[in-house]
C-alpha angles and dihedrals in degrees: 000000000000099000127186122170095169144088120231100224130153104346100309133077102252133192114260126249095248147018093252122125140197118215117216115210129199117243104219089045105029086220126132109273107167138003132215149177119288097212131214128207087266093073092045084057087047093051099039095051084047095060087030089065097037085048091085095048098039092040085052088049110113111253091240093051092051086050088060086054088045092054087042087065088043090061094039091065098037086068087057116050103117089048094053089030084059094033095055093038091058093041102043100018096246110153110248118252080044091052087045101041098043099017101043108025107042092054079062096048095043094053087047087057092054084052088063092045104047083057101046098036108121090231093180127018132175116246114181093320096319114115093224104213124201097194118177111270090226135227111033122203106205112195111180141180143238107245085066116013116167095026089059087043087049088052087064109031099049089058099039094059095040082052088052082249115158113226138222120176139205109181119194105279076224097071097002100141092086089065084053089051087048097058082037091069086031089067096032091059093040107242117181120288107261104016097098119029129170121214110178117199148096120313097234090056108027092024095052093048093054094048104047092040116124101213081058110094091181144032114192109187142182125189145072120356084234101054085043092061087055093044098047091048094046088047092046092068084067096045085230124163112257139199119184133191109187140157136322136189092198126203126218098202103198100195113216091257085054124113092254101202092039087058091038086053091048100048109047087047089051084043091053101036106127081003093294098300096135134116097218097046121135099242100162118061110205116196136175099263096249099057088048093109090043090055099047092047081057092044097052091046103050089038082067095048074067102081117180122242160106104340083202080064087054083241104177099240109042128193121287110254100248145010089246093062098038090059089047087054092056100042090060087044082055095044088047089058091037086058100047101266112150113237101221086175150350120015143185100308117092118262101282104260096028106093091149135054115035100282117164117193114241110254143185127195124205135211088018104172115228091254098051116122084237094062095038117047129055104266099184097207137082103285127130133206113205093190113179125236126197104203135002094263089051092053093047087047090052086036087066105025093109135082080245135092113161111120147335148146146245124216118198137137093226114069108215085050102065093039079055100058093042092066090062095058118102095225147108097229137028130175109211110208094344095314106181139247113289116203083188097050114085112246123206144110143264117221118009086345088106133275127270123014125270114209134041130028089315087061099052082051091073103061096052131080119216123231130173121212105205104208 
């Protein structure tokens, strides 16, 4: 049982507010696994005038100087990757060399690249006579979810601190023990009083206090569109900088010249990573109308490649992270059969021989129509839409037929083509012929994707105010 009745603020481990509590559970058992604080907007204020009066001293930090914290951090969790790989695959249901290799390891790696960046950053630069001045924006409220939880704390952290940002973090009440971890290294390496705090809580009650604070000059979120409208309009009021990343409903676009079962392959294995339960996934298989049937016939075999299990077994297709959303998972698998839509393969009934955990059979639909529920809201699961196209024109026009633009792919033996037809996307990000992950890339959505980009130098751009100095 991983307990924590403590807050993580300025520098120490305090006492809550309240009395309140948060149970964890574990996603395969559906037993308790871990308690928090339920925080109050006491502790918010708490947290908030700790990194408010750390904000002068770690803004006047040398870049350089903040880059070695940054790297201490790195190192910290580092240490620690079998305990937070563990740790992430028994909160969200990620298998574990997946939850250790992509939940554990990138947040490192992410935090290492911020350490580069914070050394190398033009912070100041000379334009026609102008000193041109990048200064921190200040307090940071990051607010992060649950699919990926210390990788998206480590997106914001990571830049916040290289900017010479303070932190204060709510992580999901669903997987919040990495953030513990987190503050955990921070106070083990020694990093300054007040620049990273953890308030742990719901979101209506810790979340709403951080982002309508008015010692908090940003609010950085990830999570629903839905929760990212609330979150814009309460932080509006405030006229606070904001950066969302919010949902997709990718589409993986396999053009007639492409390796059909390759792309097939690809995409139903992009589609199911952490069951689905990723933002970025390619939900929607679009296929040249005459090799529908084909697609579909790949799609079914390698869905059941995917057998559900214990992620602490390292079973390919782990649990869903919570009942919530594995009700909401099999009410869209139900939708999909209400409009039309041809079940190939899976459906709303748990895995057989899994009565307990929130497990969700992997599931592909057929001949789904560009304006079914299925193919237009953000499902969460692993469920996949194969959606047929007749021309080029016609993919690129379903491609970009939702509110969404997050993420997709484009599958083509030639080359040129595909990149061709990536451009026309509407979209932040597109893999071209299974082009991998990039931590330097920056990473963000069009539409109701979200506002503003995480990684890379644009990300660090965020989190810095411009001033010019007319001299």
């Amino acid at each position: 049982m991983h307990l924590r009745d403590k807050l993580y603020i300025g520098g120490r481990w305090v006492e809550p507010a309240g009395a309140g509590t948060i149970d964890v559970a574990e996603a395969a058992t559906e037993e308790v696994m871990g308690r928090v604080p339920a925080g109050e907007p006491a502790d918010a204020d708490r947290a908030v005038a700790a990194a408010r009066s750390a904000f002068d001293d770690w803004a006047a930090v040398p870049a350089t100087e903040r880059a070695d914290w940054l790297s201490r951090l790195q190192e910290g969790l580092v240490a620690r990757t079998t305990e937070v790989g563990t740790l992430i695959a028994r909160e969200v249901g990620m298998p574990l060399s997946m939850a250790t290799l992509i939940q554990a390891g990138v947040p490192a790696v992410i935090l290492g690249s911020y350490a580069s960046y914070a050394r190398d950053f033009a912070f100041e630069e000379e334009v026609d006579g102008s000193l041109i001045i990048r200064e921190p924006a200040g307090v940071v409220a990051a607010i992060t979810p649950w699919n990926y939880p210390l990788y998206q704390l480590a997106c914001k952290v990571g830049p916040a601190l290289a900017a010479g940002c303070t932190v204060v973090a709510k992580p999901s009440e669903v997987a919040p023990l990495s953030a513990f971890v987190l503050a955990d290294v921070a106070e083990e390496v020694g990093l300054p009083a007040g620049v990273l705090n953890v308030v742990s809580g719901y979101g209506p009650v810790v979340g709403e206090a951080l982002v309508t604070h008015p010692e908090v000059d940003m609010v950085s979120f990830t999570g629903s569109t839905a929760a990212g409208r609330r979150v814009a309009q309460a932080a509006v009021a405030g006229v606070k900088r904001v950066t969302l990343e919010l949902g997709g409903k990718s589409a993986s676009v396999v053009l007639d010249d492409a390796d059909l079962d390759e792309a097939v392959r690809a995409t139903v294995s992009q589609c199911y990573l952490n069951a689905g339960q990723t933002c970025i996934a390619w939900t929607r298989l679009l296929v040249p109308r005459s090799h529908h049937d084909e697609a579909v016939a790949i799609a079914t075999k390698v869905a059941g490649e995917f057998l559900p299990g214990d992620p602490l077994a390292d079973a390919r297709l782990g649990p869903l992270a919570s009942r919530e959303t594995q009700e909401r998972v099999q009410g869209y698998i139900r939708k999909g059969i209400e409009e039309g839509a041809t079940l190939a393969t899976g459906g709303p009934e748990p895995p057989a021989g899994l009565d307990r955990g929130f497990y969700v059979q992997p599931t592909v639909f057929a001949d789904v129509r560009p304006h079914m529920t299925i193919a237009q809201e953000e499902i969460f699961g692993p469920v996949l839409c194969v959606i047929p196209y007749g021309d080029d024109d016609e993919a690129v026009e379903i491609a970009n037929g939702t509110v969404y633009g997050l993420h997709g792919a484009v599958f083509s033996r030639n080359r040129e083509r595909a990149v061709a037809v990536a451009r026309r996307l509407r979209t932040g990000q597109v893999d071209v012929n299974g082009g991998g992950y990039n931590p330097l890339a920056p990473f963000g959505g069009y539409k109701q994707s979200g506002l503003g980009r995480e990684l890379g130098r644009p990300g660090l751009e965020e989190y810095l105010e411009v001033k010019s100095l007319q001299r």
